[in-house]
C-alpha positions in Angstrom: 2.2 8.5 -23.4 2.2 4.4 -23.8 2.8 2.6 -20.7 5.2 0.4 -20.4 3.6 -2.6 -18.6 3.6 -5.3 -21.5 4.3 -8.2 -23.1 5.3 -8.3 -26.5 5.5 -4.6 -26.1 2.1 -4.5 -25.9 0.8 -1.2 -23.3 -1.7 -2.1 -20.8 -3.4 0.7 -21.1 -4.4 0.2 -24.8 -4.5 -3.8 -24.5 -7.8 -4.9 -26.9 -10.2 -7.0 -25.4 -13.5 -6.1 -26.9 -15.2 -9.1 -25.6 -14.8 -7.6 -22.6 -15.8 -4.3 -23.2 -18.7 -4.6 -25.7 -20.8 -7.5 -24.3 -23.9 -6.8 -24.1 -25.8 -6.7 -20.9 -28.2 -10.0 -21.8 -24.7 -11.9 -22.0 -23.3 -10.2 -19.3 -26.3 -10.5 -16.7 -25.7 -14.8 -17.6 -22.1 -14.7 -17.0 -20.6 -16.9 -14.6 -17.9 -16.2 -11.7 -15.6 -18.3 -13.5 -16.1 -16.8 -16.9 -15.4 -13.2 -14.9 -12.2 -14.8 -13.7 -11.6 -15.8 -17.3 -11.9 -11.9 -18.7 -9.7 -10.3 -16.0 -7.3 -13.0 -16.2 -7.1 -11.4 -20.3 -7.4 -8.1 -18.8 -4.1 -8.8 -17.0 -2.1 -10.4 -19.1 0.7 -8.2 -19.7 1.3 -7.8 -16.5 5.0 -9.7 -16.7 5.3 -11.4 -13.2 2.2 -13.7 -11.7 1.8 -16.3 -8.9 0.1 -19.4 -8.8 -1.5 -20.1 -5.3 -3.7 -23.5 -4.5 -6.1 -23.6 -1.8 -5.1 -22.7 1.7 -2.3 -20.8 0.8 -3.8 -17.5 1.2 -4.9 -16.2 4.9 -6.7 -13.4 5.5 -6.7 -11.4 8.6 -9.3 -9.0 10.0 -8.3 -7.4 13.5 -4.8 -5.8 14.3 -4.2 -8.2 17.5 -4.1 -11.1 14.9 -1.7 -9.2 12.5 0.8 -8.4 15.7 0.3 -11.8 17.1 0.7 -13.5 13.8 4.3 -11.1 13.0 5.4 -12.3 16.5 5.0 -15.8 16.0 6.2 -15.9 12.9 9.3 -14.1 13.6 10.3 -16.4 16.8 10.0 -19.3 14.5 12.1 -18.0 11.7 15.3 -19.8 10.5 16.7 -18.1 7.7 15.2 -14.7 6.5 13.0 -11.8 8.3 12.6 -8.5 5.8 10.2 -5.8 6.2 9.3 -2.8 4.8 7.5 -0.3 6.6 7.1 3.6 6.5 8.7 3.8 10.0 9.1 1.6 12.9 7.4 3.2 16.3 9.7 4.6 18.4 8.4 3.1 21.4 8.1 -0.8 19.9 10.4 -2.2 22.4 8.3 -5.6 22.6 8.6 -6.2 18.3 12.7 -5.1 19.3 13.0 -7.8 21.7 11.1 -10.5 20.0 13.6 -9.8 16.9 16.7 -9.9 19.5 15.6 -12.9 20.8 14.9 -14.5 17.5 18.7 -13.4 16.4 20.0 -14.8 19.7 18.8 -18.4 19.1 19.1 -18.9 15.5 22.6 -17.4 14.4 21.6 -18.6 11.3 19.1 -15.7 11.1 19.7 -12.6 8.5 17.6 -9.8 9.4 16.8 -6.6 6.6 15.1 -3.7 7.6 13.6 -0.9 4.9 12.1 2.3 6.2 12.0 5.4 5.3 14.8 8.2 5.8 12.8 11.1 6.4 9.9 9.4 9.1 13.0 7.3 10.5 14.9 10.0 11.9 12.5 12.5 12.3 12.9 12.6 16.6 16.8 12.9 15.8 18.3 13.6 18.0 16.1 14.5 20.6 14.3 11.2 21.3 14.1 7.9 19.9 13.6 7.4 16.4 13.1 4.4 14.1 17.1 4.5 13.3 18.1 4.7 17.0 16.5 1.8 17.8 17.4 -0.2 14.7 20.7 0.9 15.1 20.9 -1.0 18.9 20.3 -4.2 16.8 22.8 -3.7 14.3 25.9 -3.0 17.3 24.4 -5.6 19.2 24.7 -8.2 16.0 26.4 -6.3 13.5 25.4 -5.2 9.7 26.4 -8.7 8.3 23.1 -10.3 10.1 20.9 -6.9 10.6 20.5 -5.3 7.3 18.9 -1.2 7.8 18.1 0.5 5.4 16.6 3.8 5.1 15.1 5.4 1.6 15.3 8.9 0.7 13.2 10.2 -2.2 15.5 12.1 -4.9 13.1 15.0 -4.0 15.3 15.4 -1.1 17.6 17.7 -2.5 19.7 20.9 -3.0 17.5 23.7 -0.8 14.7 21.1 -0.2 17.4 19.2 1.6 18.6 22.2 3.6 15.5 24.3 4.3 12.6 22.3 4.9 11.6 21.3 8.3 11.5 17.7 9.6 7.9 16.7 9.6 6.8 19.1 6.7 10.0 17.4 4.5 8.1 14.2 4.4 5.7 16.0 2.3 8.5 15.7 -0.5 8.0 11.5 -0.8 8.2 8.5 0.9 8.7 4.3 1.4 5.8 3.8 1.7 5.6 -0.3 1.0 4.1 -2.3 3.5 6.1 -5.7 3.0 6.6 -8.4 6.0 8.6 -11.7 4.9 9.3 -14.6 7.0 11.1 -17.7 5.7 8.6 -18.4 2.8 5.7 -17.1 4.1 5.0 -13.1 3.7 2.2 -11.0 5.2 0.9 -7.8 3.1 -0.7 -4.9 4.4 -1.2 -1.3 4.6 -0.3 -1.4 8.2 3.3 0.3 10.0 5.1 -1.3 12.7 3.7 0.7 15.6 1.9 0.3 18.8 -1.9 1.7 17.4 -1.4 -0.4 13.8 -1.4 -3.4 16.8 -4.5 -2.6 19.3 -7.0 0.3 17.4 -6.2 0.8 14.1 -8.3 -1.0 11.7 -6.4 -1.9 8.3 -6.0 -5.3 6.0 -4.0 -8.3 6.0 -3.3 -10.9 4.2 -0.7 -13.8 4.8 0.8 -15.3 1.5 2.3 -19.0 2.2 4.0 -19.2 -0.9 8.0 -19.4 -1.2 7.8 -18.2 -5.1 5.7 -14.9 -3.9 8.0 -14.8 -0.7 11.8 -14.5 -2.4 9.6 -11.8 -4.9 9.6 -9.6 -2.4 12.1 -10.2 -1.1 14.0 -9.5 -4.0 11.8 -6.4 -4.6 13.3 -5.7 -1.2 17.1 -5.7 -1.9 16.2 -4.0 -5.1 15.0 -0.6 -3.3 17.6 -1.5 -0.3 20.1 -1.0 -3.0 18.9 2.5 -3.8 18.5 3.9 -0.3 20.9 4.4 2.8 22.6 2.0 5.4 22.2 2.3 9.4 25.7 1.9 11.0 25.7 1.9 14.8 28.1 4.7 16.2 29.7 3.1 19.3 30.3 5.1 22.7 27.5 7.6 21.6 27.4 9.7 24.3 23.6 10.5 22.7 21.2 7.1 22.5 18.9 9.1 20.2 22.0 9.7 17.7 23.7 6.4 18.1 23.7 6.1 14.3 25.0 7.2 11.0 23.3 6.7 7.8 25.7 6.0 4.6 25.5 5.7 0.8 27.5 2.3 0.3 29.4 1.9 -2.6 27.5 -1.4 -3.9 24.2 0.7 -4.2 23.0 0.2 -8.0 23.2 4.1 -7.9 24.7 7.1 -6.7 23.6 9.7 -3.8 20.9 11.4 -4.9 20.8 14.0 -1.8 24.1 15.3 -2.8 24.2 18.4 -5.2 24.4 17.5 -8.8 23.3 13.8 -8.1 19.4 13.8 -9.1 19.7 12.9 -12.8 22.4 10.0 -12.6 20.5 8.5 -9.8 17.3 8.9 -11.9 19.2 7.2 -15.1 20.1 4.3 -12.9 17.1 3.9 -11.2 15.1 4.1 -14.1 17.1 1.3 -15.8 17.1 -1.1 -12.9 13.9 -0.6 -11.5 12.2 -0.9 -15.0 14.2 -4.2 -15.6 12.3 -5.7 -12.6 9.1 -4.6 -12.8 9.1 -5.6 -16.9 10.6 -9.3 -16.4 9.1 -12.5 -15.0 10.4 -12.7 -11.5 8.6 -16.2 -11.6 11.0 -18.7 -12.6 10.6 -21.2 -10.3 6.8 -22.5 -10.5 6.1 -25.8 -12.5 3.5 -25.6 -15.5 1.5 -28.1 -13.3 1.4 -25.6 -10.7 0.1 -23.2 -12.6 -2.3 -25.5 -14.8 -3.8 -26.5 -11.6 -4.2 -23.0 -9.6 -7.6 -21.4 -8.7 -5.9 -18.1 -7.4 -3.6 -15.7 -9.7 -1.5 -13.1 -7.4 -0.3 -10.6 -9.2 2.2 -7.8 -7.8 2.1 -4.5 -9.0 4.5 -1.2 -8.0 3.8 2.3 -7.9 7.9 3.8 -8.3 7.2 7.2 -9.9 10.0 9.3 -7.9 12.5 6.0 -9.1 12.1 7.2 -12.8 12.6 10.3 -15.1 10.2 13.1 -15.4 7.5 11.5 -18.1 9.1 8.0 -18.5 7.1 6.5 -15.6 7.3 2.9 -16.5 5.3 2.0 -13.0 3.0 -1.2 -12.5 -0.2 -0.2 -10.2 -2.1 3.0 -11.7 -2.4 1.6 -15.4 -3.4 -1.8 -14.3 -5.9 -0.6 -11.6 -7.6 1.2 -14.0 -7.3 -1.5 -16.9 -9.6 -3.4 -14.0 -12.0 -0.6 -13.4 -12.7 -0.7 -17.2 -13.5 -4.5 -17.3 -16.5 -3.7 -15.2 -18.6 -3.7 -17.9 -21.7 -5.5 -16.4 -24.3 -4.2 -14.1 -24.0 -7.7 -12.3 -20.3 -6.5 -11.3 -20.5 -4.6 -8.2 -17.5 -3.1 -6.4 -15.9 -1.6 -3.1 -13.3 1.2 -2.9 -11.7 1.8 0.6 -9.2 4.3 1.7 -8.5 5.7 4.8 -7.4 9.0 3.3 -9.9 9.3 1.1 -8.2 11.7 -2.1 -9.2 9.7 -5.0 -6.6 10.2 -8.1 -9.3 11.5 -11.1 -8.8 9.2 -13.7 -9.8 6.4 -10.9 -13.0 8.5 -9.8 -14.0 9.3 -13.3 -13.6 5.3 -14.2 -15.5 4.1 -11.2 -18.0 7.0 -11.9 -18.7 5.1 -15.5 -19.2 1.3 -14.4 -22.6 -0.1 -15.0 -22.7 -1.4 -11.2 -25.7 -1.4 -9.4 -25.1 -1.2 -5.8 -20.9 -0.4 -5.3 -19.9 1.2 -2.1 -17.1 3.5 -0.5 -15.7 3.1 2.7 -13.9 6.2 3.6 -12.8 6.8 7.8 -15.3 9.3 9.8 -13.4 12.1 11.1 -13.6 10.4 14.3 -11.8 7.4 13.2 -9.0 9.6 11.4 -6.0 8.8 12.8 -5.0 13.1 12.5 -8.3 13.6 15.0 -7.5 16.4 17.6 -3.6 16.3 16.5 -0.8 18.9 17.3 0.0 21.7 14.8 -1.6 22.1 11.3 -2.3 17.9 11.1 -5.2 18.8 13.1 -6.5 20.3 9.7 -6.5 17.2 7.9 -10.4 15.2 9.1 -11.6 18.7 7.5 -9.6 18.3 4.8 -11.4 15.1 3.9 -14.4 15.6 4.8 -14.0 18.4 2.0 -13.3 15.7 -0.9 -15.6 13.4 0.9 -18.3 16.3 -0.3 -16.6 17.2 -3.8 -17.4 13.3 -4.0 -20.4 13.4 -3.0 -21.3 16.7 -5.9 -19.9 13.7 -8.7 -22.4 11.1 -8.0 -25.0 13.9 -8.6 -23.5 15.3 -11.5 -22.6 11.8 -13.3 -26.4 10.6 -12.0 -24.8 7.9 -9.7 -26.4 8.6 -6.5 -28.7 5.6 -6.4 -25.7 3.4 -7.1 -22.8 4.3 -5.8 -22.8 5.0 -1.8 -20.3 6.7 0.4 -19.7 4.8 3.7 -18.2 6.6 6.7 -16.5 4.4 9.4 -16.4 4.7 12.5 -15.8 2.7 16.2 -15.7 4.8 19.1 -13.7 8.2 19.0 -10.0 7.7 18.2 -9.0 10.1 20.8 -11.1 8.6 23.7 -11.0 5.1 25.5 -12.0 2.6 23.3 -12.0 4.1 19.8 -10.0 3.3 17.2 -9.1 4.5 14.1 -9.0 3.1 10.1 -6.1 3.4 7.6 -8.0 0.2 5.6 -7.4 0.6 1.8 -7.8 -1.5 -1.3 -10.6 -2.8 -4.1 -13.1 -5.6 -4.2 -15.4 -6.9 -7.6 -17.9 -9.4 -6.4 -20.5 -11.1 -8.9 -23.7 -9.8 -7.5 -24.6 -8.3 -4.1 -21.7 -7.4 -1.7 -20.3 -8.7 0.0 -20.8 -11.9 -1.9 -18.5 -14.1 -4.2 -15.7 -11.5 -4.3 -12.9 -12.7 -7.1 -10.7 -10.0 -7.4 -9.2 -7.8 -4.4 -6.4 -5.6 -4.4 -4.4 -5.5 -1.2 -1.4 -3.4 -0.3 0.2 -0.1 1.0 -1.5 2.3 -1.7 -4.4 5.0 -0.6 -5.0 5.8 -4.6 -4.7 9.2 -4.3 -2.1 11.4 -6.5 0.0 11.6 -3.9 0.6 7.4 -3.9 0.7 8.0 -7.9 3.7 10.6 -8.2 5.5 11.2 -4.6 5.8 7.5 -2.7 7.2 4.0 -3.5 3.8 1.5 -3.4 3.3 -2.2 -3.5 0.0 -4.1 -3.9 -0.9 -7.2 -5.6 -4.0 -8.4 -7.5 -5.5 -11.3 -6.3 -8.0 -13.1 -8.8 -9.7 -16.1 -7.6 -12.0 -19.0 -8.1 -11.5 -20.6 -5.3 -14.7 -20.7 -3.1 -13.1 -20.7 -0.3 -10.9 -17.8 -0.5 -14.1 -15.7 -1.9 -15.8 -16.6 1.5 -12.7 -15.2 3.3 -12.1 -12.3 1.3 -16.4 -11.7 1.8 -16.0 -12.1 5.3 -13.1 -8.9 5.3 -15.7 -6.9 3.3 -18.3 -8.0 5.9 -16.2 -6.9 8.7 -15.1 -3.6 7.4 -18.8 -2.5 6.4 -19.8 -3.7 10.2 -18.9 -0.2 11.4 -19.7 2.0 8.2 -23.2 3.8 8.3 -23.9 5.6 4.9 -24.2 9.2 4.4 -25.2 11.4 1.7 -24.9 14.9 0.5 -27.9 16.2 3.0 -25.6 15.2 5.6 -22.4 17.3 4.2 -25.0 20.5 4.0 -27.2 19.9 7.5 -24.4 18.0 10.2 -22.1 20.8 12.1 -19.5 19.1 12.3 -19.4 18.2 8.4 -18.5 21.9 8.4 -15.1 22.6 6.3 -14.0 26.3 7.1 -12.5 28.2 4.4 -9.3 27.7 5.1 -9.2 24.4 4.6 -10.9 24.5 1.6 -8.2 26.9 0.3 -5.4 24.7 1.7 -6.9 21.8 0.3 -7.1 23.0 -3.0 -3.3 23.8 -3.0 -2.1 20.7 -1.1 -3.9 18.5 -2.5 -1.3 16.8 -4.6 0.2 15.7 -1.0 -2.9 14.5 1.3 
């Protein structure tokens, strides 16, 4: 099937660059950073949307105290526009509620837009507080002309799927997924939620964009989903706090109800059409050709919307052009880094990253001890197992494809999640660098997606691709990789056979096996 991320109708996936793909190793050993930057730059050329960044317009964060710190800040100094996008919004998050209220309270200027998802956001409903419920406070406080809520619903969420399966376990059928926080012109990307752990002990990445072009992107990538999912309106006198809220299918959305019987297709028809127009044409129309003659740094977004279109018609942006990158490593010089906190690589990724010439790449997956699922209630409690699992199945491919010398799995660990102190990881995303990591580092991919099957056919994703020249940046983004790798020890498959508590029962085995689609 051709993909449908082009220019001149022109598929990514079968986009002919044999420079890149046939040089021989002499050349490729001599090449410089800025001729690399040259060949991905090809390599991503039909992507249809880019961004031109200069020097200092790209900030990169490495501790979750700076990532809350820097939201705060930048939402008490807002004037015009504050839009996220998060899976949910903590139910306890009272501080991030305030600072928004009081934000909205000085500047009546101020529109606020919230996107979450439906299933995580009213899970607690209507026993306790939910994401909803508390949105919901904002919106009867201010009203839904300057607090904008929004809550998707995959299509999945259906017929007897809709009726029979139970909160929690429902999730498993999809969800927003996007990690997207926009302030004025300025917009911070991560794979981080809006809750209390993704704040103090939860290690995951962030970078802040200062670019108004990249900014009303999103934002626009925003209102796009926004106009596919359901609206918060505040129910006044509710005699429950938790159910203070209905959610409603306005009559603007660019499609209908998908959650009522007989809806599915005609939402997927309209969907499809919509969502394909945006991720196929240039969002960028306001960048001069001197800002883009004179930019070291290329940002390119890229969307995973699989439940958004028909059944084999996925017209999606991220899995074709991640792996158009993998295959322009073509040079043992090129060395890479994989991260993900939930480590369930999608095959055609492993199997490409399995083939690169690299030398000396690494894997940073989360210890069981730094799984955020660690000593959970109910069958979650299954899941470090779980991964620990495919952290071994991993383990039995670098044997098999005869990497084991240069490819190394990283576990990551500070502390014990569960005791005082630890903390857990949810990092994900790609690094090349041009020689030794964590050195000179010009590409990165940073955003919400684990690159796992599930991210490729159940949940809305948004990354971008960052390619850079710029010195500068490369120290920053080198100094992420640093950090990250500061708490990762390396194990290997003697580990998986001797260590107890790399012991995967049965069960899980089976379970993984059969779930898999959804870890």
């Amino acid at each position: 099937m051709y993909s449908a991320l082009t220019t001149a109708k022109t598929p990514l996936s079968i986009v002919r660059t044999p420079w890149i793909r046939h040089i021989s190793k002499t050349a490729a050993l001599s090449m410089s950073t800025s001729t690399y930057f040259d060949a991905f730059r090809q390599r991503l050329v039909p992507l249809s949307t880019r961004f031109y960044l200069q020097k200092g317009e790209i900030e990169v964060l490495q501790l979750p105290a700076q990532f809350y710190s820097t939201m705060k800040d930048k939402i008490s100094t807002a004037q015009h526009r504050i839009f996220f996008a998060s899976l949910y919004l903590g139910k306890s998050e009272q501080e991030l509620m305030n600072c928004i209220d009081d934000a909205m309270a000085k500047t009546p200027s101020l529109q606020v837009y919230f996107l979450l998802d439906g299933l995580r956001g009213t899970r607690e409903t209507p026993k306790a507080n939910s994401s909803a419920s508390l949105l919901a406070n904002l919106v009867a406080k201010y009203g839904d002309d300057r607090i904008h809520c929004r809550l998707y619903r995959t299509p999945a969420f259906h017929g007897w799927k809709k009726k029979l399966i139970p909160k929690r376990f429902n999730e498993g059928l999809g969800l927003q997924h996007m990690k997207i926080y926009g302030f004025d012109n300025e917009l911070i990307l991560s794979g981080a939620n809006l809750s209390n752990d993704y704040f103090t002990n939860r290690q995951d990445r962030y970078y802040v964009f200062k670019s108004k072009a990249l900014t009303d992107y999103y934002f626009k990538l925003h209102q796009l989903i926004s106009s596919l999912s359901f609206k918060i309106e505040a129910v006044k006198d509710s005699i429950n706090p938790f159910a203070n809220y209905n959610l409603t299918w306005p009559k603007t959305n660019l499609a209908v109800d998908p959650t009522e019987l007989g809806n599915k297709h005609r939402f997927l028809s309209d969907s499809s059409k919509v969502v394909n127009e945006f991720l196929h044409t240039d969002q960028n129309t306001t960048q001069s050709a001197d800002q883009k003659e004179e930019s070291s740094t290329i940002v390119y977004p890229i969307s995973q919307f699989t439940p958004l279109f028909k059944k084999l018609n996925d017209l999606s942006t991220e899995k074709p052009t991640v792996l158009s990158i993998i295959s322009g490593i073509t040079s043992p010089q090129l060395n890479w880094l994989f991260t993900a906190g939930y480590f369930n690589m999608l095959p055609s990724i492993k199997h490409k990253l399995l083939k690169t010439p690299s030398t000396d790449s690494k894997i940073i997956t989360a210890s069981q001890y730094a799984n955020g699922f660690f000593e959970s209630k109910g069958v979650s409690a299954n899941l470090p197992k779980a991964y620990i699992h495919l952290s071994r199945k991993f383990m039995k491919s670098l044997t098999l494809y005869g990497k084991s010398d240069q490819i190394h799995l990283m576990e990551w660990q500070k502390g014990v999640v569960t005791q005082p102190g630890g903390w857990s990881y949810h990092a994900k995303g790609f690094w090349i660098f041009d020689g030794v990591i964590p050195s000179n580092p010009f590409l990165t991919i940073i955003g919400s997606s684990n690159y796992t099957k599930r991210a490729y056919s159940l949940d809305l994703e948004s990354n971008v691709v960052i390619l850079t020249k710029d010195e500068q940046l490369q120290q920053k983004i080198g100094s992420e990789a640093s950090h990250l790798l500061k708490h990762c020890k390396e194990v290997t498959l003697q580990n998986f056979k001797e260590d107890e508590d790399k012991q995967v029962g049965m069960g899980v085995k089976m379970a993984t096996k059969m779930l898999g689609k959804r870890l």
